[in-house]
C-alpha angles and dihedrals in degrees: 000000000000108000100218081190083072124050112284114219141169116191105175107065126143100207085196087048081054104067117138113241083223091058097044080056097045098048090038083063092035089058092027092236122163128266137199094214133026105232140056091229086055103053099038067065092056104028091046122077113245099187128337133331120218096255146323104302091039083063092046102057082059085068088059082085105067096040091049092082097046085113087152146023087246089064085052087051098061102039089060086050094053090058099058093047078052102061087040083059089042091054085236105164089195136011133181113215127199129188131169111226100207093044081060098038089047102082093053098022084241121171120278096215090046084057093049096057089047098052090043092050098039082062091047093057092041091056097049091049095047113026093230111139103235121195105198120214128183128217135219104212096218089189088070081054137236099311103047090046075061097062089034085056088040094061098036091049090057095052082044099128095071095045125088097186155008130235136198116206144143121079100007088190102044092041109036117189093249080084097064107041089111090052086047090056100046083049089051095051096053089062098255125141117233134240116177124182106227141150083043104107101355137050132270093280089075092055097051088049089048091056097036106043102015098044094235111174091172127037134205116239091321088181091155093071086085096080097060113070083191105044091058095049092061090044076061105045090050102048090242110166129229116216094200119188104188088184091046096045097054092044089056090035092237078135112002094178102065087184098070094025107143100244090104099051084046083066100044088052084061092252128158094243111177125196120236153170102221097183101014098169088044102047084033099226143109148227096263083056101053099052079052091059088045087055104037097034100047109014106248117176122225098254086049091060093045104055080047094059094048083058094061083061091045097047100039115112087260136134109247093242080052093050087048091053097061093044080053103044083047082048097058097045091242 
């Protein structure tokens, strides 16, 4: 169970896998755009996901929903914005939210540059309004190829200063990582920390590339790591974090069985394994959930997930005085 007395952090958010199924109706009427049902209550029912999907990209086409009424850069504003209100619902002390330009750009061929200084102000505004601290990440969606990851790193790079890292998703086997180390370096030498989501829907393969050539120092999901006795020791060794995401990950079947998912050998490798949501507004659930899973599904005990969510603090793309600030402020019951 989460332990509100400790920060509580989720570092592995898709702000464009968050989007409420009231706001997909209401922009949907604002822009009259068509609908498949004819309530609210009945599409949170379709654009949510009741059970499981086929695979990755299967999941990934549920988030479509939300991304078809973002007729505007205003739509991607508050969406943003909502995000924010909901970690602040959620008690979060600090979130890390990711969006691909280009995934939200794609319905309405809106700039990607227009959609960047939305999100990032949407943010602004939902900080200000809710006191929660945000760290903003953008995405390259790998899945709309090299060049267009280009224009997506382009537009991310000029709005850099409001970014603390940089992420790589979308189909992990027909894109490998191998195709972006030029846009990871560009990204590295602006300063910004990598995420790379990696291990999902590949091998681990994918996940040494991610950390050699890309300059992962986290990695997403990554639950592929755990077949290779030699691959999580030196996750270990090197301190690389694994954003796991046990209701994702059975969704995608990246791990079908949450029982004997490998989050609990992760941890007795010695790896800094963190607790997420990943798509939060799409697998309907929150951070608090998913801490009960953790603790019903595969028996952690309190102290487990305690030490796990101190590593959330430990691993977010924080400084260290940052990172002080917030184990003060909890201190203080603020």
């Amino acid at each position: 169970m989460l332990n509100y007395d400790l920060p509580v952090v989720d570092l592995h958010r898709h702000l464009d896998g968050n989007v409420r199924p009231a706001t997909i109706f209401d922009l949907a009427q604002q822009y009259s755009l068509p609908l498949p049902v004819k309530t609210p209550q009945a599409l949170a029912e379709y654009v949510q996901i009741q059970d499981r999907t086929s695979d990755l990209m299967a999941f990934i086409g549920c988030l479509q929903h939300g991304m078809d009424v973002l007729r505007e850069p205003d739509a991607c504003r508050r969406i943003a914005y909502e995000n924010v209100e909901d970690a602040a619902a959620e008690q979060l002390d600090y979130v890390e939210l990711r969006f691909s330009p280009a995934f939200m750009a794609q319905a309405f061929n809106l700039s990607l540059h227009a959609v960047t200084e939305a999100v990032i102000d949407g943010v602004t505004a939902g900080v200000r309004a809710f006191g929660v601290r945000v760290g903003l990440l953008g995405i390259l969606s790998r899945t709309f190829g090299v060049d267009r990851c280009y224009e997506e790193l382009s537009a991310l790079l000029h709005y850099r200063d409001a970014l603390v890292g940089l992420d790589l998703a979308g189909d992990e086997k027909g894109f490998p990582g191998a195709l972006f180390t030029g846009h990871f370096k560009k990204a590295r030498d602006a300063g910004l920390a990598i995420t790379v989501h990696a291990g999902e829907a590949d091998g681990p393969a994918s996940i040494r590339q991610a950390i050699d050539e890309l300059g992962a120092s986290r990695i997403g999901h990554g639950v592929a790591a755990v077949t290779s006795v030699e691959l999580m020791s030196e996750l270990a060794k090197r301190n690389i974090g694994i954003e796991s995401c046990l209701t994702s990950n059975y969704q995608t079947g990246a791990f079908t069985d949450t029982a004997n998912h490998p989050f609990r050998r992760f941890l007795d490798a010695g790896m800094a394994v963190t607790l997420n949501t990943d798509d939060p507004g799409v697998s309907a659930i929150t951070l608090s959930s998913e801490y009960a899973l953790a603790a019903s599904a595969l028996g952690l005990s309190e102290s487990t997930l305690a030490n796990v969510q101190q590593t959330a603090l430990e691993q977010a793309f924080l400084s260290d005085s940052e990172k002080r600030l917030i184990r003060q402020k909890k201190r203080g019951g603020h």
